[in-house]
MIVEXDREN-770152 format. One record per residue (C-alpha): x negated, y negated, z; residue number from 1. Coordinates in steps of 0.5 Angstrom, whole numbers, plus 500, padded with zeros to 3 digits. Example, Ala and Ser with C-alpha at 12.3 -4.5 7.8 and 13.67 -1.06 7.14 Angstrom:
<nodes>
- X,Y,Z,pos
- 475,509,516,1
- 473,502,514,2
</nodes>
This chain:
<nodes>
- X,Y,Z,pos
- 500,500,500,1
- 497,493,498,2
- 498,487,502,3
- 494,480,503,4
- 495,481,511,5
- 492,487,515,6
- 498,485,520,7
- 503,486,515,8
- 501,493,518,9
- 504,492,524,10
- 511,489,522,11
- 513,494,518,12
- 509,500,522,13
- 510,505,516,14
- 503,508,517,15
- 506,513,523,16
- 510,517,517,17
- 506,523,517,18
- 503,525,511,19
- 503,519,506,20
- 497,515,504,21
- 497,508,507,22
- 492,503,506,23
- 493,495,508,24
- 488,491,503,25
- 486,483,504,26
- 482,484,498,27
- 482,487,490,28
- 475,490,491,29
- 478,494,497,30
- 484,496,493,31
- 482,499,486,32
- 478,503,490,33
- 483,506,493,34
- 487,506,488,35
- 481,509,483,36
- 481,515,488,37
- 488,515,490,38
- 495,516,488,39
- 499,513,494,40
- 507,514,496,41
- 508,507,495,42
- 506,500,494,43
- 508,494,499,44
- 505,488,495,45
- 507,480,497,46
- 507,474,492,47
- 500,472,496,48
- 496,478,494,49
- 498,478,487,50
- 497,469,487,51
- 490,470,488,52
- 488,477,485,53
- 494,478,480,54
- 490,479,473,55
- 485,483,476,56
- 490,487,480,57
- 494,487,472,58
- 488,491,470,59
- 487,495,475,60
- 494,498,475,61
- 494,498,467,62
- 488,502,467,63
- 488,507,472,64
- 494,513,468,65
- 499,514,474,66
- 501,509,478,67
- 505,507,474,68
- 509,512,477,69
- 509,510,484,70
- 515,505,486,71
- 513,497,489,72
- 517,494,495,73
- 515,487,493,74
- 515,481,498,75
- 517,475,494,76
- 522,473,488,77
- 523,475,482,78
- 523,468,480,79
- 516,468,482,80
- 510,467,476,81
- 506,473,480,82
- 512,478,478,83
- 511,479,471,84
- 505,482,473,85
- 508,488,476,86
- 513,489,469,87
- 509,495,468,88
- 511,499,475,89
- 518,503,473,90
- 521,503,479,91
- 520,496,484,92
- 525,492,490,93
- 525,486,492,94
- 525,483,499,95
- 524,476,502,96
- 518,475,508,97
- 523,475,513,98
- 527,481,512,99
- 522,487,514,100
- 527,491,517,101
- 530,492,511,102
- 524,494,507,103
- 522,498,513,104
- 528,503,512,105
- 526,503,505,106
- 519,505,505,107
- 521,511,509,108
- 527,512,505,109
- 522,513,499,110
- 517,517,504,111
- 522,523,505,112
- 519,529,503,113
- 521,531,496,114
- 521,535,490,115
- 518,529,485,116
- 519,529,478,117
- 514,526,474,118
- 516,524,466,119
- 509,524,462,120
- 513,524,455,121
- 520,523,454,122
- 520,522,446,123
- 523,527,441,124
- 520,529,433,125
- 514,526,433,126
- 509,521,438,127
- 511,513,436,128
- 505,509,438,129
- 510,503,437,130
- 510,497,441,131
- 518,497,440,132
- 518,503,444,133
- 512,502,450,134
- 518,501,455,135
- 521,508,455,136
- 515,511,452,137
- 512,514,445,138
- 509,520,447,139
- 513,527,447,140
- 516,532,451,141
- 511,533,459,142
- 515,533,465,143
- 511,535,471,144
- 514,537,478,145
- 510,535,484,146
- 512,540,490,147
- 511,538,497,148
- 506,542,500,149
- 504,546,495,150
- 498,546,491,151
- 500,549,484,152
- 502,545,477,153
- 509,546,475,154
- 509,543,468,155
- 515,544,463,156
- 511,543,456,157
- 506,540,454,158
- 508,535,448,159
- 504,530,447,160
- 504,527,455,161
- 500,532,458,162
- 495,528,455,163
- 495,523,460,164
- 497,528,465,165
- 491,531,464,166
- 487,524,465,167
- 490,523,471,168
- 488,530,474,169
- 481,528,471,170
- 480,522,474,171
- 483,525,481,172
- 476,529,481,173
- 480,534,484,174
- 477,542,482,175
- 480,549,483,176
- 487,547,480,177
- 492,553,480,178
- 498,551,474,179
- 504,555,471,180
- 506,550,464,181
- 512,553,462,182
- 514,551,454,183
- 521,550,451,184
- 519,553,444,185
- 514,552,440,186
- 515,547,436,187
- 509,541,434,188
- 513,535,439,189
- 513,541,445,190
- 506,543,444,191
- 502,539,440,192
- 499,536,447,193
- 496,542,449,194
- 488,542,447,195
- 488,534,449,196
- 490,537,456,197
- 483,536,460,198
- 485,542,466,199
- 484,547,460,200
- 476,545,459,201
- 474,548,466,202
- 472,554,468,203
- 475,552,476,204
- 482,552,473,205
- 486,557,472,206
- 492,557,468,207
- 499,561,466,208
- 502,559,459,209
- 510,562,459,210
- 513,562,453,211
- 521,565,450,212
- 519,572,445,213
- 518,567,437,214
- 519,571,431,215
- 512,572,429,216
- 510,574,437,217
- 509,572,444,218
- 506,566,447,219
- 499,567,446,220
- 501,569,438,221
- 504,563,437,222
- 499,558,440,223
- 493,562,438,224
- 497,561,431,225
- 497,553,432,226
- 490,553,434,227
- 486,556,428,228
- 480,552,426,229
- 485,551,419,230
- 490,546,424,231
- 486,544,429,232
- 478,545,431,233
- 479,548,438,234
- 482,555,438,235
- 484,558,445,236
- 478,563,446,237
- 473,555,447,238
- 479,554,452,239
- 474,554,458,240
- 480,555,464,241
- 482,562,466,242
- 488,563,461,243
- 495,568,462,244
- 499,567,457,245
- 507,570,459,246
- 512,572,454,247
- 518,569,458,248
- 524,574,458,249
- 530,571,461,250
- 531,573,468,251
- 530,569,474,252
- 522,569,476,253
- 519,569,482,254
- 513,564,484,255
- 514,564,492,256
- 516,557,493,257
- 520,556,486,258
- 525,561,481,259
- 525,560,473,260
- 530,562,469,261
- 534,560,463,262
- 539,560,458,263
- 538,561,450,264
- 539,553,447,265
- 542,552,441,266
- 536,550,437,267
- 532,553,430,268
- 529,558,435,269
- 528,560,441,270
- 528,556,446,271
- 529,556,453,272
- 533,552,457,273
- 529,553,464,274
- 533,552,470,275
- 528,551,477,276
- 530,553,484,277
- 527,550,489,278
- 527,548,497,279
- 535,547,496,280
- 535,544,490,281
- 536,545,482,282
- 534,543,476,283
- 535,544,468,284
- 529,543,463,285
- 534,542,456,286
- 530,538,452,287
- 532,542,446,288
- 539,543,446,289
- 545,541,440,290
- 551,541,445,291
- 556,542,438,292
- 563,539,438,293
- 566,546,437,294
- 565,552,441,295
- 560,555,436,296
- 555,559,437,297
- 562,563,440,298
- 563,560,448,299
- 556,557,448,300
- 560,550,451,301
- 563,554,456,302
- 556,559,457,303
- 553,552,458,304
- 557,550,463,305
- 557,555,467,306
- 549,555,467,307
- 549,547,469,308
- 556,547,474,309
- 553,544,481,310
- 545,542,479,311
- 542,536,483,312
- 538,535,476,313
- 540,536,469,314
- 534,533,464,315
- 538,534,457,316
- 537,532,450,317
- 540,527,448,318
- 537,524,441,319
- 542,522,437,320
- 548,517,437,321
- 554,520,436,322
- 555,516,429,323
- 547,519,428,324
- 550,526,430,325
- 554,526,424,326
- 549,527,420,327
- 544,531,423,328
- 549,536,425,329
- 546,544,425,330
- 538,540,428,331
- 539,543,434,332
- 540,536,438,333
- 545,532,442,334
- 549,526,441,335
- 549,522,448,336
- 556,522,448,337
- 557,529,447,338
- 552,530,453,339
- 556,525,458,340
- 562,529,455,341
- 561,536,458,342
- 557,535,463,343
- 561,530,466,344
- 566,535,470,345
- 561,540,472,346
- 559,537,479,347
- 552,535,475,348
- 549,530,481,349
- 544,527,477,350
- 543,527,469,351
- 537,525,465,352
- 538,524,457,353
- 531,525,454,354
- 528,526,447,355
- 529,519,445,356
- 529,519,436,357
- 523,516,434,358
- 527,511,431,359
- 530,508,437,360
- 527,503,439,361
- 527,500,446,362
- 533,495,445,363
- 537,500,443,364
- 535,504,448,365
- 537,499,453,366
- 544,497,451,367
- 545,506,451,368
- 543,506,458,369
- 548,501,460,370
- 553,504,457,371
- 551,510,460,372
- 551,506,467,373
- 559,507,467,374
- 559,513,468,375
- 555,512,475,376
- 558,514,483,377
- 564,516,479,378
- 561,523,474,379
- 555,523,476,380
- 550,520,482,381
- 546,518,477,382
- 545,517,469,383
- 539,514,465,384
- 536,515,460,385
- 528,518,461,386
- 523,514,462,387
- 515,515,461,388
- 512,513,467,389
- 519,514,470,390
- 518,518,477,391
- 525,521,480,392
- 525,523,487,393
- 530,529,491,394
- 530,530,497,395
- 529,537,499,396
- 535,539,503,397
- 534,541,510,398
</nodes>
């Protein structure tokens, strides 16, 4: 936690929470430092702190991958010139210098043990490296469960944001990283990311790779397919980790602190909708998934509730506009609409709409996700539209 005034420490007394990373800071150099080694819960940052060290600490948090995961309590307005330094963090609460309560109960709020689920890439077809698409994101399908007390990887495809995840691991200079990357399907947007993640070039690292039975092989066929010296000048057998590579079957799987499943999507091959179970809670990966307008393949619709109904997070693909759907029909994706549509009455607390077209650019982005608010408190708990740099945090029930 940043702030300009050590005493600050004391008004909000948060360093008594166990397990978090806390850190008080009265300058810049102190800060990076810390953030250079650390990935703190949280940041307190005030409008004195960012007056005097505001483009420095810009750089910092622009530069180091992953803090922009990490939610801001800010001390000040956002009518502040300072504030617009903090435009990059996804998730930041305001308060005014007297109201320390209020900040105090939030901070402890966010510091609540909890599953954490990360978005390093939430676009669907192919990257876009487009300044029209930075706010949500251009990099594809990596989503990253962060379990508490657990020092195991969870990784739910490897599209091209595992990239920066595995920059972010690196910077950490961590060893011995112990990982299960589940793959939806083999599809270029789904594991184009996989040789640029840096965990695998170490031989401290061990690995497992899951993947749905394709038509040509199991999973280590089908990446092993992918990376030949014709496509790519990295081939599996240089990968320097500890390597399994799992053909997946569809039955629940356990791994001591969590189950997977899933549940055939509707898509041009086979893909897996993956459902986690863990400490209480559960989540559904289906970031591949054309919800059709009638109940072809026979029942699926309805096969498809059955296999949302009651969880606490549904991620699902949501690529097109209904108007777009139209034309795409039979491409294995969803219309947004259609998604809000099914889903509505299947007691889904929280649903993520993710795989953003490529062409949709943030403005459009923004206005869907407006219109997706009205179905906030009342269908759902919430609904969003996935953000890269995005962090949602469930906590674990008792």
């Amino acid at each position: 936690m940043l702030a300009n005034d050590a005493a600050v420490g004391e008004t909000f007394g948060i360093g008594d929470i166990p397990d978090t990373d806390v850190i008080f800071s009265k300058g810049i150099f102190e800060a990076e430092k810390f953030l250079f080694d650390n990935q703190p819960d949280l940041l307190i940052i005030d409008r004195a702190f960012l007056e005097y060290n505001g483009v420095k600490f810009d750089r910092i948090s622009r530069l180091y991958t992953g803090i922009k995961f990490i939610p801001v309590l800010y001390v000040g307005s956002k009518s502040d010139e300072e504030y617009v330094l903090l435009s990059h963090f996804k998730e930041i609460v305001t308060f005014e210098a007297g109201e320390s309560d209020q900040m105090l109960s939030k901070a402890k709020e966010y510091l609540e043990p909890s599953v954490r689920v990360r978005f390093w890439g939430v676009r669907g077809s192919t990257p876009c490296a487009n300044y029209e698409n930075i706010q949500f994101g251009g990099n594809t399908s990596c989503v990253e469960i962060d379990l508490p007390g657990v020092n195991e990887l969870l990784i739910l495809d490897s599209g091209t944001g595992i990239r920066n995840l595995g920059n972010f691991l690196h910077r950490k200079n961590e060893y011995n990283f112990i990982g299960n990357i589940f793959i939806t399907h083999p599809h270029w947007d789904h594991i184009q990311g996989f040789p640029f993640f840096k965990p695998l070039y170490s031989s401290d690292n061990k690995f497992t790779i899951y993947l749905p039975e394709q038509y040509r092989g199991g999973a280590q066929e089908i990446l092993s397919g992918h990376l030949t010296k014709t496509f790519f000048p990295v081939t599996l057998d240089m990968l320097s980790a500890e390597m399994e590579y799992v053909t997946q079957g569809e039955d629940v799987t356990n791994f001591g602190e969590y189950t997977v499943e899933y549940m055939v999507a509707n898509h041009p091959t086979k893909t897996a909708m993956y459902k986690i179970k863990l400490h209480g809670l559960t989540i559904i990966y289906a970031p591949d998934n054309e919800l059709p307008m009638k109940s072809t393949p026979i029942r699926f619709i309805d096969n498809f509730k059955e296999f949302v109904k009651d969880c606490d997070l549904l991620i699902h693909d949501g690529q097109f506009s209904q108007k777009l759907y139209e034309q795409r029909v039979g491409w294995g994706h969803s219309a947004w609409e259609r998604v809000v549509d099914v889903t509505k009455k299947c007691n889904v607390k929280n649903l993520v709409i993710t795989h953003h077209d490529p062409d949709s650019d943030d403005d459009l982005l923004h206005k869907r996700e407006e219109m997706l608010k009205q179905y906030e408190g009342d269908a759902f708990e919430s609904v969003s539209l996935a953000k890269e740099g995005s962090e949602i945090r469930l906590p674990i029930k008792k």
